[in-house]
C-alpha atoms as an extended CHARMM CRD file, in Angstrom:
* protein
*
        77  EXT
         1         1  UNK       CA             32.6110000000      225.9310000000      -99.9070000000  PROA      1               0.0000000000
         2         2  UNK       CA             31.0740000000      224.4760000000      -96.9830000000  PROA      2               0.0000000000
         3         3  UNK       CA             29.1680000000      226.1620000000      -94.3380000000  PROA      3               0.0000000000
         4         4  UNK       CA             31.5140000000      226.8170000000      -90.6120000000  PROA      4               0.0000000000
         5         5  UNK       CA             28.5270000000      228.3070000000      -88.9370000000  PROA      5               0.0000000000
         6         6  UNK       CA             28.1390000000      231.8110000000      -87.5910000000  PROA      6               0.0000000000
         7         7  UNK       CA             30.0110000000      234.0250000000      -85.3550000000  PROA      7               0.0000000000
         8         8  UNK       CA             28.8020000000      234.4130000000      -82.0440000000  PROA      8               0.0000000000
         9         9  UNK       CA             31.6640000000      236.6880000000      -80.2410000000  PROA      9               0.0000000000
        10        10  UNK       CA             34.8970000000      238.3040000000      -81.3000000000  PROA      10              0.0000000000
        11        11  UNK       CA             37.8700000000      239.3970000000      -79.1610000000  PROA      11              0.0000000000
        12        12  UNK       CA             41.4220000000      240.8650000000      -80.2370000000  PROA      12              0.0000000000
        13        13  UNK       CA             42.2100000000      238.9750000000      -83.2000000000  PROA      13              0.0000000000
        14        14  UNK       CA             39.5490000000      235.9570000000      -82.8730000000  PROA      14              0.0000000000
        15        15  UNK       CA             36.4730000000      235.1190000000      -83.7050000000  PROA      15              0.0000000000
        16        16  UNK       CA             34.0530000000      232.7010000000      -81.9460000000  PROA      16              0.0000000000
        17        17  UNK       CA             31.6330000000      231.3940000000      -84.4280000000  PROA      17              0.0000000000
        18        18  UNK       CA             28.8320000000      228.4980000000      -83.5230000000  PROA      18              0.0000000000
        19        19  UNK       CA             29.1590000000      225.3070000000      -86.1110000000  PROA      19              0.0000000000
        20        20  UNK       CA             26.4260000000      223.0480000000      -87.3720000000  PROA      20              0.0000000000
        21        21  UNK       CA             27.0840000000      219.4450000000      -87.3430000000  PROA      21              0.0000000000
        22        22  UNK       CA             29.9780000000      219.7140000000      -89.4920000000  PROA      22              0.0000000000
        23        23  UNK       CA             33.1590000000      219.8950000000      -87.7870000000  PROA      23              0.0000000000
        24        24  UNK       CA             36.3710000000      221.4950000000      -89.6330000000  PROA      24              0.0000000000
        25        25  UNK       CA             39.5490000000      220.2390000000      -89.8970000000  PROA      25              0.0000000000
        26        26  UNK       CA             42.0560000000      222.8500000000      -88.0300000000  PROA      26              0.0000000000
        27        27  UNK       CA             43.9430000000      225.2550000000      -90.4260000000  PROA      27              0.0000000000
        28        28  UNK       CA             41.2170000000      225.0100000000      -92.7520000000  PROA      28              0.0000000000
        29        29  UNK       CA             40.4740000000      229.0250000000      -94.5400000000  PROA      29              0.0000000000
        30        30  UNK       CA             37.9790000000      230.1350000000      -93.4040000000  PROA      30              0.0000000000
        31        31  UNK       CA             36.0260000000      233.0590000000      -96.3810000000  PROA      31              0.0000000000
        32        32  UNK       CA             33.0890000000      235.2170000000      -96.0170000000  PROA      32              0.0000000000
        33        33  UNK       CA             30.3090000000      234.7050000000      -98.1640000000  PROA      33              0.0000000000
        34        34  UNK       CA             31.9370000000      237.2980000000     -100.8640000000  PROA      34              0.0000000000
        35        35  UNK       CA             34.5940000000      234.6500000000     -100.6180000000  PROA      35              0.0000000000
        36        36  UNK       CA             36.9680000000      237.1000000000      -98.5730000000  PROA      36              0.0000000000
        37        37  UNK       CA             39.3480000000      235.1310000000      -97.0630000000  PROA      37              0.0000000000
        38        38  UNK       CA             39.3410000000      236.4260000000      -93.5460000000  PROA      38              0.0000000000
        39        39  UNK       CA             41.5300000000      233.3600000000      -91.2830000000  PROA      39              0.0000000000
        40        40  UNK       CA             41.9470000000      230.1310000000      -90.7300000000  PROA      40              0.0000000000
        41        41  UNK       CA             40.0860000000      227.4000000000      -87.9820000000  PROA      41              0.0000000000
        42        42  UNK       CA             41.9840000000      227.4550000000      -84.8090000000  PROA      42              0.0000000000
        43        43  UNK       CA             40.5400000000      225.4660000000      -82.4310000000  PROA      43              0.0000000000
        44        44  UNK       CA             37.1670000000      223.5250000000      -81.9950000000  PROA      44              0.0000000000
        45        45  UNK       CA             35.8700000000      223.1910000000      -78.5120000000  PROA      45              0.0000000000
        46        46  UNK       CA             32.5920000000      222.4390000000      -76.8820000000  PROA      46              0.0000000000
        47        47  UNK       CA             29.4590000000      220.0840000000      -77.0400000000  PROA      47              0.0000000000
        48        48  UNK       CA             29.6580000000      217.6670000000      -79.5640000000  PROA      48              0.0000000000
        49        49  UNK       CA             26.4820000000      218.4540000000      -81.0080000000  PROA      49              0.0000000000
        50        50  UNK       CA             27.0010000000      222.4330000000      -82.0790000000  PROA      50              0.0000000000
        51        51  UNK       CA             30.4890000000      222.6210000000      -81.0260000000  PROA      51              0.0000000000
        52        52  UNK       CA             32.2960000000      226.0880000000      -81.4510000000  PROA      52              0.0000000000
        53        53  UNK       CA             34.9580000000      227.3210000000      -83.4570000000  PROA      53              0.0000000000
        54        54  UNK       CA             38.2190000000      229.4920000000      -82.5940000000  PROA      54              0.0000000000
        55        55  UNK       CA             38.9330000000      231.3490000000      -85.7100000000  PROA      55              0.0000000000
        56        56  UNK       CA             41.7380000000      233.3160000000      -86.3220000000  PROA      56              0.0000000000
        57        57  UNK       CA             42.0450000000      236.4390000000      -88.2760000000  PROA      57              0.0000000000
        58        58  UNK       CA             44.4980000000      237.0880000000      -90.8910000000  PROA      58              0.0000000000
        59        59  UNK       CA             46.9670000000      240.6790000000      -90.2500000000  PROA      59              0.0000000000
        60        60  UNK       CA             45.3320000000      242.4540000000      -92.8270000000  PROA      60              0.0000000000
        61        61  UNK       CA             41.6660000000      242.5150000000      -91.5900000000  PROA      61              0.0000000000
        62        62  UNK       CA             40.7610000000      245.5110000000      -89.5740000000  PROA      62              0.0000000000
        63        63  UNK       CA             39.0050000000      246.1210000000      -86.4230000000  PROA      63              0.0000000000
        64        64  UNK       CA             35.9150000000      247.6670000000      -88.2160000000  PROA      64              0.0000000000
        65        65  UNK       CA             35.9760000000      244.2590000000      -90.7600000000  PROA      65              0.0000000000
        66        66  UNK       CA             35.7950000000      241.9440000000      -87.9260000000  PROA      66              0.0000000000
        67        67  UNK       CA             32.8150000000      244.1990000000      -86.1430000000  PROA      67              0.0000000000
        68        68  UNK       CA             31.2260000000      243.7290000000      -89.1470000000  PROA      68              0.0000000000
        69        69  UNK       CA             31.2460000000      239.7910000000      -89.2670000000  PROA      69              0.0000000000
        70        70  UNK       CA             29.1040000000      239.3470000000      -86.0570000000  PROA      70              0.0000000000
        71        71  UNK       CA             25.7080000000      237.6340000000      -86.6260000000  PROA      71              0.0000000000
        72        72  UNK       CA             27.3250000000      236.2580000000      -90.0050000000  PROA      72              0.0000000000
        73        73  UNK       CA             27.8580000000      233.1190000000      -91.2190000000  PROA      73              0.0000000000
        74        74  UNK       CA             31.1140000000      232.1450000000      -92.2740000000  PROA      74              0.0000000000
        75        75  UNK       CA             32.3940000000      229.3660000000      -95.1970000000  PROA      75              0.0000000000
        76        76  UNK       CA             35.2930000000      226.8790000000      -95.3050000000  PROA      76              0.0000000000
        77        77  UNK       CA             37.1660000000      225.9300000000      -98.3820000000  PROA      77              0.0000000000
């Protein structure tokens, strides 16, 4: 499990989360830290440095689940 980085924004079924130095490969699954799988890596964009992640969610994660995940940090596997 390796560290994405944490969400910053959300909109319909995306989430915008703010990575470290490590950069994921896209399609990766991306789990909460219960280990909830929750989507997979969409898109990275941005500076180089902290670049940001597109993450998309699965079907079966609601509206109130993703609300939830703001502020958090989320995991790769």
């Amino acid at each position: 499990m390796k560290r994405l980085g944490i969400v910053q924004h959300r909109f319909g079924g995306l989430l915008i989360a703010r990575s470290g130095q490590q950069i994921p490969a896209i399609g990766s699954a991306v789990v909460t830290n219960t280990m909830k799988r929750i989507g997979t890596v969409r898109e990275v964009f941005g500076p180089v440095a902290h670049p940001y992640i597109s993450v998309k969610t699965y079907k079966n994660i609601t509206d109130s689940e993703v609300h939830e995940l703001e502020n958090k940090k989320l995991y790769t596997v």
